[in-house]
C-alpha positions in Angstrom: 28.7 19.7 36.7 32.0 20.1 34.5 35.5 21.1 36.4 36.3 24.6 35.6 39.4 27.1 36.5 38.1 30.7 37.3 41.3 33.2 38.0 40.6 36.4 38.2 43.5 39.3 38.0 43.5 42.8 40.1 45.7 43.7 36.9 46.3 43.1 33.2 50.0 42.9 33.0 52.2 41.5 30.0 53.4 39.3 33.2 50.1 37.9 34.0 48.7 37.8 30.5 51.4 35.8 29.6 51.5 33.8 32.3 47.6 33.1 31.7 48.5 32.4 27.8 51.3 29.2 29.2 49.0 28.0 31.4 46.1 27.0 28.8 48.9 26.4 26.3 50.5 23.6 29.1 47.0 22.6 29.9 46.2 21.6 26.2 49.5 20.1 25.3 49.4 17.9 28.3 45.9 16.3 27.8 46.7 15.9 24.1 49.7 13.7 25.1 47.5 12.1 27.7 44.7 11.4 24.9 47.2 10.1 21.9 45.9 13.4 19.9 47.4 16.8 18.5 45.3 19.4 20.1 46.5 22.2 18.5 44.0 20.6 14.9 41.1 20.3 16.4 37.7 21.4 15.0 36.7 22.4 18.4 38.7 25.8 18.1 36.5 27.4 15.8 33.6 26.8 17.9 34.9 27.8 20.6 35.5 31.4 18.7 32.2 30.9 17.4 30.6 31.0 21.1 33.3 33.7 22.2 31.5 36.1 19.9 28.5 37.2 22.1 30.7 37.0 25.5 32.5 39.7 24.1 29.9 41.5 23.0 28.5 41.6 26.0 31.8 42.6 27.0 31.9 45.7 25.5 29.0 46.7 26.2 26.6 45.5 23.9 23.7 43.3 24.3 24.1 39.8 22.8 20.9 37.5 22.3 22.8 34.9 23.8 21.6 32.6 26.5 24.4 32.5 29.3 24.5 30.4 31.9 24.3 31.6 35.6 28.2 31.3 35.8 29.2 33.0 32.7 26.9 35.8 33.7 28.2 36.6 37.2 31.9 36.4 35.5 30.7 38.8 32.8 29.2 40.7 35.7 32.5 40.7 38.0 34.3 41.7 34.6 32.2 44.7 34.2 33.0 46.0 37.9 36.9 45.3 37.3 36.3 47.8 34.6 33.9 50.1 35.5 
């Protein structure tokens, strides 16, 4: 029950990457303004890398003993056929 964006590329391009990297940048900026905080110091970011770490594991191939939820798995998943 928490809003999420899911875009999924045919290709990885400078172009789209790029694009993808201003979107999250633009994104963050605009709810720190909205919130009255600088979200760019924020604790939050090393967690996040801290949960990235078994995603891309299991991205590359190697089993994680991390618990992923249904939607994270099926993205893994569509990931994996992208690249097969």
């Amino acid at each position: 029950n928490r809003p999420s964006n899911i875009l999924l590329l045919e290709k990885i391009s400078p172009s789209n990457i790029g694009a993808l990297v201003a979107l999250y940048e633009h994104k963050v900026f605009v709810q720190g303004v909205i919130w009255d905080i600088n979200s760019f110091d924020q604790w939050g970011v090393e967690l996040g890398k801290e949960l990235a770490v078994p995603i891309l594991q299991e991205l590359e191939g190697h089993k994680s003993n991390a618990y992923f939820d249904s939607s994270t798995k099926h993205l893994i998943e569509l990931y994996k056929n992208y690249n097969q």
